[in-house]
Backbone as CSV, one residue per row, in Angstrom:
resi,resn,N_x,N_y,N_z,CA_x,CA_y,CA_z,C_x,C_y,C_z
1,UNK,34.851,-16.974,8.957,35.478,-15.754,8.409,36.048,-14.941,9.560
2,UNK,37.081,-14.359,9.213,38.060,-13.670,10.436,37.451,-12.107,10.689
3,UNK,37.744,-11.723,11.704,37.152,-10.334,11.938,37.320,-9.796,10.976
4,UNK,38.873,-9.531,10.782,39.154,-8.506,9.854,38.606,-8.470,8.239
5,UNK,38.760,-9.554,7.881,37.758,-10.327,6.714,36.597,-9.843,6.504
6,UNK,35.500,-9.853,8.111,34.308,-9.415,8.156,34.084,-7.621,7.896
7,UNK,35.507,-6.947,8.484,35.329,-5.562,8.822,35.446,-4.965,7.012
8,UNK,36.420,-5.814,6.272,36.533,-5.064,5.127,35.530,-5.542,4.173
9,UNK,34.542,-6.941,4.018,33.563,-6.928,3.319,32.252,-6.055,4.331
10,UNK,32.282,-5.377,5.320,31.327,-4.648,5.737,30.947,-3.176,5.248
11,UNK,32.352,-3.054,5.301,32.964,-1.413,4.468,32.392,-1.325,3.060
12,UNK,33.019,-3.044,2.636,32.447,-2.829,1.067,30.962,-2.960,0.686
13,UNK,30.344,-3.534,1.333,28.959,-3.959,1.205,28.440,-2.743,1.394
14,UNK,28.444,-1.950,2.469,27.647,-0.900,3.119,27.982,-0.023,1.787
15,UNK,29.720,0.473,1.325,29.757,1.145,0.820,28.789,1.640,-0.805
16,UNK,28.252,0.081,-1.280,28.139,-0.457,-2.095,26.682,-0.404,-2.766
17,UNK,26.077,-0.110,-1.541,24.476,-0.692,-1.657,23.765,0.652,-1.210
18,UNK,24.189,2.022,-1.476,23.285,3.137,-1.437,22.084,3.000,-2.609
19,UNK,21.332,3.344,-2.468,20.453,3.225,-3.361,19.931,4.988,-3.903
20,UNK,19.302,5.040,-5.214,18.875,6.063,-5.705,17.460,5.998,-6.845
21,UNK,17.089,6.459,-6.985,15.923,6.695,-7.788,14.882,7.992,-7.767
22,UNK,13.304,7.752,-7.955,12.428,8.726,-8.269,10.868,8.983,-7.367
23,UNK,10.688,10.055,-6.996,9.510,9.728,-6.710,9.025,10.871,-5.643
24,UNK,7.821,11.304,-6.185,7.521,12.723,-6.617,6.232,12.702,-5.255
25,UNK,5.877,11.951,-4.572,4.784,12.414,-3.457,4.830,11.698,-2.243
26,UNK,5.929,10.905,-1.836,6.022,10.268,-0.750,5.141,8.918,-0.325
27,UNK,4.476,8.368,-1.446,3.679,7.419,-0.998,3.997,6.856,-2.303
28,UNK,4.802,5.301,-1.426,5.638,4.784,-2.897,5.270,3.763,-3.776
29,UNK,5.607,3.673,-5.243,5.762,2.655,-5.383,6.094,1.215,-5.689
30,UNK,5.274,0.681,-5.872,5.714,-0.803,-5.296,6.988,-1.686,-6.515
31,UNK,8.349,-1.422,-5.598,9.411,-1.925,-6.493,9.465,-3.545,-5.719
32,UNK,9.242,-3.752,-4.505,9.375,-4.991,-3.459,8.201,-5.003,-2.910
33,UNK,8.869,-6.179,-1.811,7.745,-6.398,-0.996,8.014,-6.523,0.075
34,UNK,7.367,-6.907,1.367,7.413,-6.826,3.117,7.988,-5.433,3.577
35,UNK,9.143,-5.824,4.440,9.746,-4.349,5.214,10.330,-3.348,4.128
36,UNK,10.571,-3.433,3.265,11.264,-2.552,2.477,10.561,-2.553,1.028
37,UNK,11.316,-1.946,0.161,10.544,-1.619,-0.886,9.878,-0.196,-1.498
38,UNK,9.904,0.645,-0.823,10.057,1.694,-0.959,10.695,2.898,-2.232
39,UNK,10.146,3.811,-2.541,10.886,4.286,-3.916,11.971,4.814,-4.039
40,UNK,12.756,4.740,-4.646,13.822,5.764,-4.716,14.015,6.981,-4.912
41,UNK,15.265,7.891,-4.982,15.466,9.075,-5.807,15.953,10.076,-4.854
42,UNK,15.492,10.945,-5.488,16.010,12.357,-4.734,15.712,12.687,-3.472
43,UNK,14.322,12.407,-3.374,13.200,12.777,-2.752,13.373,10.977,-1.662
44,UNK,12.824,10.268,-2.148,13.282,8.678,-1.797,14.042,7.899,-2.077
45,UNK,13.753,6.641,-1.261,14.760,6.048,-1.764,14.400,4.514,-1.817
46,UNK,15.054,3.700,-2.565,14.481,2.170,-2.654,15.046,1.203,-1.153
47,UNK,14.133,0.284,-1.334,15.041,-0.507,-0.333,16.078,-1.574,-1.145
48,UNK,17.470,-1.713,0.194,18.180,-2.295,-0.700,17.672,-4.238,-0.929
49,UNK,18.343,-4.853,-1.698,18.496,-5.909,-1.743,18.675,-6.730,-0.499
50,UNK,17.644,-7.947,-0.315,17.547,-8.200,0.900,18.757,-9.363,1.411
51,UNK,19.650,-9.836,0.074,20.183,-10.941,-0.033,21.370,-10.783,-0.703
52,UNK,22.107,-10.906,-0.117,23.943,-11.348,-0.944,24.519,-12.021,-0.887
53,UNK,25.634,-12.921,-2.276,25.998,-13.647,-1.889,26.668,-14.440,-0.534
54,UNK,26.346,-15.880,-0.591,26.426,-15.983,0.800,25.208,-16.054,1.674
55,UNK,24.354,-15.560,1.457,23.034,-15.055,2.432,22.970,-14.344,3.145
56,UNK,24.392,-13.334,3.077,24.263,-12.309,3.729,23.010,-11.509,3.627
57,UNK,22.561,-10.713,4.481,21.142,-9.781,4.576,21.943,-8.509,4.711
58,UNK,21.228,-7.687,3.321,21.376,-6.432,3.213,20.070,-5.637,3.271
59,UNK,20.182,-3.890,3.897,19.167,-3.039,3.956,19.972,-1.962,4.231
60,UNK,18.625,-1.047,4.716,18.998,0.342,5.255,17.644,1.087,6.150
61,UNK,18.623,1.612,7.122,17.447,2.556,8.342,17.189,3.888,7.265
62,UNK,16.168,3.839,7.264,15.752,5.326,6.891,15.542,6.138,7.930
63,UNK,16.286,7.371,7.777,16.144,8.386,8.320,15.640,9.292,8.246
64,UNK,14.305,9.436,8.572,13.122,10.327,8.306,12.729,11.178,9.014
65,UNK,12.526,12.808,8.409,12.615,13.828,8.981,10.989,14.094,9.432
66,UNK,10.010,13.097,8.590,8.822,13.252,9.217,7.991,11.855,8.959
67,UNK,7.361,11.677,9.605,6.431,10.250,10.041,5.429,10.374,8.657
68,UNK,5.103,11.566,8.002,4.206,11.796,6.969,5.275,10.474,5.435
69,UNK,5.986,11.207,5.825,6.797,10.390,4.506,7.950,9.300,5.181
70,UNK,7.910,8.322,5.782,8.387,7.110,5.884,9.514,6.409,4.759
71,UNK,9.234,6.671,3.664,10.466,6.530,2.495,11.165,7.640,2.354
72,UNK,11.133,8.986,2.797,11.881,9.983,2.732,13.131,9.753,3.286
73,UNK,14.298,9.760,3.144,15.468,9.511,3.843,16.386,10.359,3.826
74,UNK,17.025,10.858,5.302,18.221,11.131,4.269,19.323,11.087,4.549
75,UNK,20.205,11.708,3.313,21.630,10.859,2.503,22.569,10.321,3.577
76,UNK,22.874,11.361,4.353,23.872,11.712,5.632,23.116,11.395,6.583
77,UNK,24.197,10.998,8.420,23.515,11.447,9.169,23.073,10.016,10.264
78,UNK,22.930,9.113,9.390,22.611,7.951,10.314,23.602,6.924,10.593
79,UNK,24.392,7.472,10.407,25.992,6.912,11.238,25.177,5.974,12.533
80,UNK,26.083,4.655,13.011,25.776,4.503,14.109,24.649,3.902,14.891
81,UNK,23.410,3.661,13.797,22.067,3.406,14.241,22.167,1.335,14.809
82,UNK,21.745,1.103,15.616,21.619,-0.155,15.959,20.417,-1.112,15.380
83,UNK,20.738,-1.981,14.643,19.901,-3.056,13.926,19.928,-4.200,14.649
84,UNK,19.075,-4.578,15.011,18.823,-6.321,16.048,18.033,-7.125,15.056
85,UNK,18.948,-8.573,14.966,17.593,-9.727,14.405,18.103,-10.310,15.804
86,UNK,16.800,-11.104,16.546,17.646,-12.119,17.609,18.668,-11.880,18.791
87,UNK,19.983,-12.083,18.407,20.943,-11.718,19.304,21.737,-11.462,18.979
88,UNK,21.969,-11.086,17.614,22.983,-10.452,16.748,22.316,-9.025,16.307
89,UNK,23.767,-7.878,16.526,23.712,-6.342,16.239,24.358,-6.274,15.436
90,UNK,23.967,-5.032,14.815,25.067,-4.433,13.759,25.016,-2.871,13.385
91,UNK,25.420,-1.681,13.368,25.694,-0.657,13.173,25.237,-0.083,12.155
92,UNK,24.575,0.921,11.740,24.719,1.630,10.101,25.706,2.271,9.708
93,UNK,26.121,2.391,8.344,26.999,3.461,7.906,26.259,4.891,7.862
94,UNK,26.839,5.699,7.571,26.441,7.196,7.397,24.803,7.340,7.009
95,UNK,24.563,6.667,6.042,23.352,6.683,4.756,22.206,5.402,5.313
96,UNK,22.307,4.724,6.697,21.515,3.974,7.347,21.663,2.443,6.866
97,UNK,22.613,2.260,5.471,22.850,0.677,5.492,23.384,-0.007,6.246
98,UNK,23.467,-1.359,5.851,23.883,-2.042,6.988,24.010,-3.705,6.744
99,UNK,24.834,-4.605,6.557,24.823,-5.904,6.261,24.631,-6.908,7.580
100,UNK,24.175,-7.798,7.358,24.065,-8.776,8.868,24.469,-10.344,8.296
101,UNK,25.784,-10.877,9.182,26.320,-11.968,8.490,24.942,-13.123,8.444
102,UNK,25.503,-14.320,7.823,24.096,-15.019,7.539,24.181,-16.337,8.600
103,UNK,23.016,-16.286,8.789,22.386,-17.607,9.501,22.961,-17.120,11.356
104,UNK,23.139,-16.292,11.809,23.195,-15.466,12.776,22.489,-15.357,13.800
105,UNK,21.037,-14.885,13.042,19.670,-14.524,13.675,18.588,-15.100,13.231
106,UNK,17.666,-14.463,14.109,15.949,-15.087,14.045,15.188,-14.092,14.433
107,UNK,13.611,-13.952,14.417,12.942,-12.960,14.612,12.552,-11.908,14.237
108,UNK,12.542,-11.047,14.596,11.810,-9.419,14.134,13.136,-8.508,13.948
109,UNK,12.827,-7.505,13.299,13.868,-6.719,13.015,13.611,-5.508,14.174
110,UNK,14.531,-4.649,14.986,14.396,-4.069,15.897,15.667,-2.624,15.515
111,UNK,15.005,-1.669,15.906,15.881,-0.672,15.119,16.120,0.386,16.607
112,UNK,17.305,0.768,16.976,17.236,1.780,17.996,18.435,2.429,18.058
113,UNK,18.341,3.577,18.446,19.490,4.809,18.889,19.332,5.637,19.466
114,UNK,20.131,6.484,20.063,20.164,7.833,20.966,19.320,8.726,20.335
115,UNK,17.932,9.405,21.526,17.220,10.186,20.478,16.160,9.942,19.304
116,UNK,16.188,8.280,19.265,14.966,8.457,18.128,14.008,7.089,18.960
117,UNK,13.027,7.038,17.968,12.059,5.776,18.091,12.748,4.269,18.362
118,UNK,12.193,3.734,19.192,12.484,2.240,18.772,11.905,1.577,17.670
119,UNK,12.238,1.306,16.730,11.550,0.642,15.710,11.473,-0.835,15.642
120,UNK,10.147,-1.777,15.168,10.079,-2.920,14.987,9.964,-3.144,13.717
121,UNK,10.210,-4.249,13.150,9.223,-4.669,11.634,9.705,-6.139,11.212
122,UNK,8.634,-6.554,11.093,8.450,-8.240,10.701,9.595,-8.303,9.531
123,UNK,10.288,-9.681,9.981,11.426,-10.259,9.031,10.235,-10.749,7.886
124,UNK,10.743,-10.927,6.670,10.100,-11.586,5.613,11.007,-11.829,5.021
125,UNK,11.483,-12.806,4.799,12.428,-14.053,3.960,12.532,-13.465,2.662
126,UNK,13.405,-13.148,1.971,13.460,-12.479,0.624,13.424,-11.248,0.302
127,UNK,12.836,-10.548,1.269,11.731,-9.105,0.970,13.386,-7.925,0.961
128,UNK,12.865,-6.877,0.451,14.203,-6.239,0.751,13.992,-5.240,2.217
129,UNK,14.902,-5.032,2.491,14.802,-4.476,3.705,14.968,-2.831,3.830
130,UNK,14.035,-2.383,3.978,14.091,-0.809,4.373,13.210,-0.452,5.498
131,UNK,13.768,0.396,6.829,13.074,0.240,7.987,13.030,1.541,7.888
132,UNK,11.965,2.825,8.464,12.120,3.931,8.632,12.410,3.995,9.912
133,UNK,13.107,5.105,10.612,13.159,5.476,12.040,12.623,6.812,12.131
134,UNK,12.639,7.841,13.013,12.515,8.732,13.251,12.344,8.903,14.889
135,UNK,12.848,10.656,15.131,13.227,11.390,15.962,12.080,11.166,17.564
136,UNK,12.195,10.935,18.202,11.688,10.742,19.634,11.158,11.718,19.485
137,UNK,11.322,13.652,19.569,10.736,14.577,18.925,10.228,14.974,18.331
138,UNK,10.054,14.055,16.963,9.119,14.277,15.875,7.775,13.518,16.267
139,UNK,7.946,11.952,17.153,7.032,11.490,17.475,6.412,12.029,18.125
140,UNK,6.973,12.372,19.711,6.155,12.735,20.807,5.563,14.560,20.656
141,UNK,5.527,14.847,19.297,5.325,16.560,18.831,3.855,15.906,18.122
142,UNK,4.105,14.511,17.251,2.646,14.100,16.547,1.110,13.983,17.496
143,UNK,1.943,13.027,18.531,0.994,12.315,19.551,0.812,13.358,20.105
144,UNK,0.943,14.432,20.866,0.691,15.499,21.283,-0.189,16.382,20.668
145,UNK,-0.052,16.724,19.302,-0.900,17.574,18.710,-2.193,17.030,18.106
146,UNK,-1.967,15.385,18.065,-3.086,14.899,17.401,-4.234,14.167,18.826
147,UNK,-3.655,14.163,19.932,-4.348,13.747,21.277,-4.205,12.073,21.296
148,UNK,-3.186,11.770,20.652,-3.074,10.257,20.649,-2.933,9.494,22.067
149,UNK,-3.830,8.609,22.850,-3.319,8.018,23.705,-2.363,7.185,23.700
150,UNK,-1.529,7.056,24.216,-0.363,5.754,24.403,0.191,6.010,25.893
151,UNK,0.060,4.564,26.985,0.252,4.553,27.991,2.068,3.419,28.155
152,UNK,1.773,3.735,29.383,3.008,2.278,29.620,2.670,1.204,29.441
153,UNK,3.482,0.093,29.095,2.682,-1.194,28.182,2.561,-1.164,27.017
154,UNK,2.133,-0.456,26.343,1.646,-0.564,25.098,2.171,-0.109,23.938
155,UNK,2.966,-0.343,22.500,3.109,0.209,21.099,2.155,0.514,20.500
156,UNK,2.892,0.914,19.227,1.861,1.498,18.065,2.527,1.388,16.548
157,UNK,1.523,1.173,15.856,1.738,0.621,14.516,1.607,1.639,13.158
158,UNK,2.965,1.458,12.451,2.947,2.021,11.234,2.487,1.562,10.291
159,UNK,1.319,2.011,9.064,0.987,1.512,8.077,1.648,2.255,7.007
160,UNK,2.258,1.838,5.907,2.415,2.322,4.562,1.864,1.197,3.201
161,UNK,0.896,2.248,2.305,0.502,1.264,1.654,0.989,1.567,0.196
162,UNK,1.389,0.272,-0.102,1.935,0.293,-1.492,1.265,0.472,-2.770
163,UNK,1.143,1.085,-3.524,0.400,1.206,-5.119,1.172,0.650,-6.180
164,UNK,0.667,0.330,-7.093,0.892,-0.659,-8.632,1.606,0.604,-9.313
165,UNK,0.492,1.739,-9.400,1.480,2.655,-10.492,0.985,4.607,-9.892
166,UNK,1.774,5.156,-10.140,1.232,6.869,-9.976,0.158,7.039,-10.068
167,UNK,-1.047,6.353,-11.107,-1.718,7.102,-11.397,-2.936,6.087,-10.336
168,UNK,-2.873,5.599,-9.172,-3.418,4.396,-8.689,-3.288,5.138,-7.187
169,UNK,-4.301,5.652,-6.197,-3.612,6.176,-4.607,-4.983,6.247,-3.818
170,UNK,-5.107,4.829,-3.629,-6.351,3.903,-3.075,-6.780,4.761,-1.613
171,UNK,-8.014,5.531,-1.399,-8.160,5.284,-0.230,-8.475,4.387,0.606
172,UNK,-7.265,4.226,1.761,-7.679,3.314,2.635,-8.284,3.135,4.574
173,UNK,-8.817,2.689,3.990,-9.091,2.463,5.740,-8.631,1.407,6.648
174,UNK,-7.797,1.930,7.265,-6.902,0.779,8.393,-7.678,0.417,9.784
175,UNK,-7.631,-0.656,10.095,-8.495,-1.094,11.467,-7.558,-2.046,11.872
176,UNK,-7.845,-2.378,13.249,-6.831,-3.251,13.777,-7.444,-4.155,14.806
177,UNK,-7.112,-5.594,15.094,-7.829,-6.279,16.534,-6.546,-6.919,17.257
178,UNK,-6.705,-6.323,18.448,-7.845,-5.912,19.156,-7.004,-4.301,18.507
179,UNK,-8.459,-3.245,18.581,-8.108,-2.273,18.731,-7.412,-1.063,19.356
180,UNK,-6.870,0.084,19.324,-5.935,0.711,20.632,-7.049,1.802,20.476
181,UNK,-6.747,2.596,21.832,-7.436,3.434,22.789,-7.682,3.998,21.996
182,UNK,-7.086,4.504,20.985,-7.745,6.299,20.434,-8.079,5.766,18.868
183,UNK,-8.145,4.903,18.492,-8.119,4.339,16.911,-7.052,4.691,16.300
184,UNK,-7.264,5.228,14.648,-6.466,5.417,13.676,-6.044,6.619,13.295
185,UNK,-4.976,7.437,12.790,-4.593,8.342,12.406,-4.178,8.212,11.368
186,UNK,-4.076,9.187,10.130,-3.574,8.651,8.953,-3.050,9.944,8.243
187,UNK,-2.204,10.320,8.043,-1.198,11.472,7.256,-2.023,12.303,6.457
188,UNK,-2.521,13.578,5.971,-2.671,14.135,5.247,-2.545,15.362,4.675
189,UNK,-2.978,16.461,4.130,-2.091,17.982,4.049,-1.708,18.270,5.099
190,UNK,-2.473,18.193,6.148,-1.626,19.062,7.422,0.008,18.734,7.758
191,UNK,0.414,19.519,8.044,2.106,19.013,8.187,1.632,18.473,9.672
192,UNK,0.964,18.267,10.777,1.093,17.840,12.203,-0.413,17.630,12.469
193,UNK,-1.462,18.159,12.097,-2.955,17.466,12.598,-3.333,16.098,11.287
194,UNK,-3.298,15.428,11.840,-3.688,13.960,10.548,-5.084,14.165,10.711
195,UNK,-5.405,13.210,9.812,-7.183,12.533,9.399,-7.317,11.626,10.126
196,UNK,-8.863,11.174,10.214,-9.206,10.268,11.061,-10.101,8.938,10.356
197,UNK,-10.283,9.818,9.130,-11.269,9.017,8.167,-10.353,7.753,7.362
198,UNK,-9.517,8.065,6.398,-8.608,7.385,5.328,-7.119,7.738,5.250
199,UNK,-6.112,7.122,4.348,-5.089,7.629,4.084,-5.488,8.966,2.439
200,UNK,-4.535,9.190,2.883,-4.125,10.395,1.429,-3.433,9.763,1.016
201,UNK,-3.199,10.750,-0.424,-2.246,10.247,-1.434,-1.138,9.754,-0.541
202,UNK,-0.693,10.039,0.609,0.926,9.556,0.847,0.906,8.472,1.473
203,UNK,-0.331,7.638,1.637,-0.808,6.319,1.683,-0.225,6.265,3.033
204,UNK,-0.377,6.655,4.349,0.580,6.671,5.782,-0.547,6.622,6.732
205,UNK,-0.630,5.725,7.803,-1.340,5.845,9.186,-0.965,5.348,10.133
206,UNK,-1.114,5.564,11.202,-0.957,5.153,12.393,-1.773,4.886,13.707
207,UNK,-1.298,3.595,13.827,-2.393,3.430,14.922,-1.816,2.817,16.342
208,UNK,-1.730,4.016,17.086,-1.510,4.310,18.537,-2.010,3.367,19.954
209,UNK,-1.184,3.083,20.373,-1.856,2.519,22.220,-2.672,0.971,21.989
210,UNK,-1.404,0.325,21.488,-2.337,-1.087,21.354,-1.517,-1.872,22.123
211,UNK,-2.220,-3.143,22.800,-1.457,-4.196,23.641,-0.335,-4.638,22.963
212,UNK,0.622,-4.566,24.113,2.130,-5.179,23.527,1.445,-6.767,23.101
213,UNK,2.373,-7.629,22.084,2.036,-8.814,21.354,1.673,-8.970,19.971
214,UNK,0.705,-9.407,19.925,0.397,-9.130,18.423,-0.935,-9.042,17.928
215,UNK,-1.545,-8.581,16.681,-2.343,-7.869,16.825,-2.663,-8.426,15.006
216,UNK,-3.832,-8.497,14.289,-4.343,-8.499,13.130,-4.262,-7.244,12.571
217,UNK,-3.857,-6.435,11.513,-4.154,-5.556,10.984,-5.095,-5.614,9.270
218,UNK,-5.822,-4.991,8.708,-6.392,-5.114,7.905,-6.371,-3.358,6.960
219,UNK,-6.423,-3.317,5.703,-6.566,-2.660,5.155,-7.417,-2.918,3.947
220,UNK,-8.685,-1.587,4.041,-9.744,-1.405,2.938,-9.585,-0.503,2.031
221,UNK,-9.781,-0.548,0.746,-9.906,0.162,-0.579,-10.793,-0.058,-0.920
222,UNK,-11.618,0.692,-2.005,-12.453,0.585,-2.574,-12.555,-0.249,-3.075
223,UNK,-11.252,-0.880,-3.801,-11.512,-1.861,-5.128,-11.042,-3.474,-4.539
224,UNK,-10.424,-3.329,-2.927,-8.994,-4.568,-2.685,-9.355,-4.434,-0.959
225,UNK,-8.770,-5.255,-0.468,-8.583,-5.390,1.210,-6.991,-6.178,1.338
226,UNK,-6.554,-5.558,2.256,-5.530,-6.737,2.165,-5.525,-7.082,4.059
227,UNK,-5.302,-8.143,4.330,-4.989,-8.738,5.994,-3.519,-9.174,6.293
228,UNK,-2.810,-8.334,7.388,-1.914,-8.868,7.565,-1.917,-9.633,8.843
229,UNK,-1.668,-10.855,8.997,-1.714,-11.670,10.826,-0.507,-11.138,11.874
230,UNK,-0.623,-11.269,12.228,0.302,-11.957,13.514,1.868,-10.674,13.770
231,UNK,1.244,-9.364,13.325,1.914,-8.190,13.701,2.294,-7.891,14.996
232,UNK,3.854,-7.770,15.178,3.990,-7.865,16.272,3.702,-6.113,17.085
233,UNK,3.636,-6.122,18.174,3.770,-4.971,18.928,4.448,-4.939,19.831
234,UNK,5.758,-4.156,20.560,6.290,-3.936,21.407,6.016,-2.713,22.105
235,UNK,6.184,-3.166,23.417,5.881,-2.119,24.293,6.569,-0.638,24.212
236,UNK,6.058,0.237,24.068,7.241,1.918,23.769,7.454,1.781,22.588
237,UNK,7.420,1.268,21.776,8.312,0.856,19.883,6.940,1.040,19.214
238,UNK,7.203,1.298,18.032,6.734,1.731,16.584,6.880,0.773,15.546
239,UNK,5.673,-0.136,15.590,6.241,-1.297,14.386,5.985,-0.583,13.329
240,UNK,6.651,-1.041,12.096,6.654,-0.511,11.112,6.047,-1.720,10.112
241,UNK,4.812,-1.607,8.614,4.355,-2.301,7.837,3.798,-1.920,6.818
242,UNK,4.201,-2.416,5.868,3.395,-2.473,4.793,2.041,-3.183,4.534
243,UNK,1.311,-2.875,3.907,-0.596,-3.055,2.958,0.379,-3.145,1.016
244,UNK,0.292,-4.047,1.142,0.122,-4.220,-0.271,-0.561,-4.092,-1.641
245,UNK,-1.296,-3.581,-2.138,-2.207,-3.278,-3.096,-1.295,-3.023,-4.214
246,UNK,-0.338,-3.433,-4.712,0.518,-3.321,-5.823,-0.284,-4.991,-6.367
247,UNK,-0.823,-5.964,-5.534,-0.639,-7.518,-6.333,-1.617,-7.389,-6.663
């Protein structure tokens, strides 16, 4: 396919694939599965379709004004953001979508721009794709107020956990091996001091200062556990993941 070919189904795709829907507390749920999936609406938003004809791979960077809500996005604004599978890039439109031609790449999904987080998050074959990012500022304002260690060498990992239905907002307890310096943090009323115990309703934690590579993560509920393997970690970057408890 010819550049120009590529530039005007890019326009159209991106233009094409905003997404919209509902969802009333920031801890979403479960329309997909792996990196994306996320709710829609006013407030959120879904992830897009991970697949188009062709095999093209479709998504979108979320642009999130706080680490508490990870599906929060918003509309405007993320013009420009850089998406890596492998050795192929590609740009967002305004609203953080973004198409990647097919059979291209390999690997992890890698998210970066002027000013914000580096983001990671495991490819999953099918899954739809929605990555959150956020502000270098918003991060280094969290880790600061909450006493998070993180040295040179080492990332840190996003959890978001998915629920079956509204009326379902599992506490969970996230652990990780090998473990990082300061343990777990996990979102709750406070707008900037988190919990140390479980997630809250907005189902969000984080866990800070772990060896670059990869790492087991696990999540407990009362009623479910779920294990994810072979999570990657990059050094300075913020992987991003889902806990499933929707299956």
């Amino acid at each position: 396919m010819g550049l120009s070919s590529w530039a005007l189904l890019l326009s159209t795709a991106v233009g094409a694939s905003a997404c919209a829907g509902g969802g009333d507390d920031g801890y979403p749920v479960r329309p997909g599965t792996g990196v994306g999936g996320g709710p829609g609406g006013g407030t959120a938003d879904a992830g897009v379709d991970g697949r188009l004809d062709g095999g093209i791979t479709t998504g979108r960077i979320c642009l999130a004004s706080s680490l508490r809500t990870p599906d929060v996005c918003a509309a405007t604004g993320a013009a420009g953001i850089s998406v890596t599978r492998g050795t192929f890039t590609v740009l967002t439109g305004a609203d953080g979508t973004f198409l990647l031609p097919p059979a291209t790449a390999v690997g992890n999904w890698s998210v970066s721009g002027a000013g914000l987080v580096t983001m990671v998050a495991p490819y999953l074959a099918g899954a739809a794709v929605q990555i959150p990012v956020f502000t270098t500022a918003a991060w280094d304002l969290l880790r600061r107020d909450n006493n998070m260690v993180l040295v040179d060498g080492q990332g840190s990992v996003m959890v978001s956990a998915l629920r079956p239905s509204a009326l379902y907002k599992p506490l969970v307890v996230v652990s990780t091996d090998p473990a990082g310096v300061s343990g777990v943090y996990y979102a709750g009323d406070g707008l900037q001091i988190w919990n140390r115990d479980a997630t809250s309703a907005l189902g969000v934690a984080v866990a800070p200062g772990l060896p670059a590579g990869t790492i087991t993560l696990a999540g407990v509920a009362p009623d479910a556990s779920r294990t994810l393997p072979q999570v990657p970690v990059v050094a300075g970057a913020l992987t991003f993941v889902r806990l499933d408890f929707a299956k």
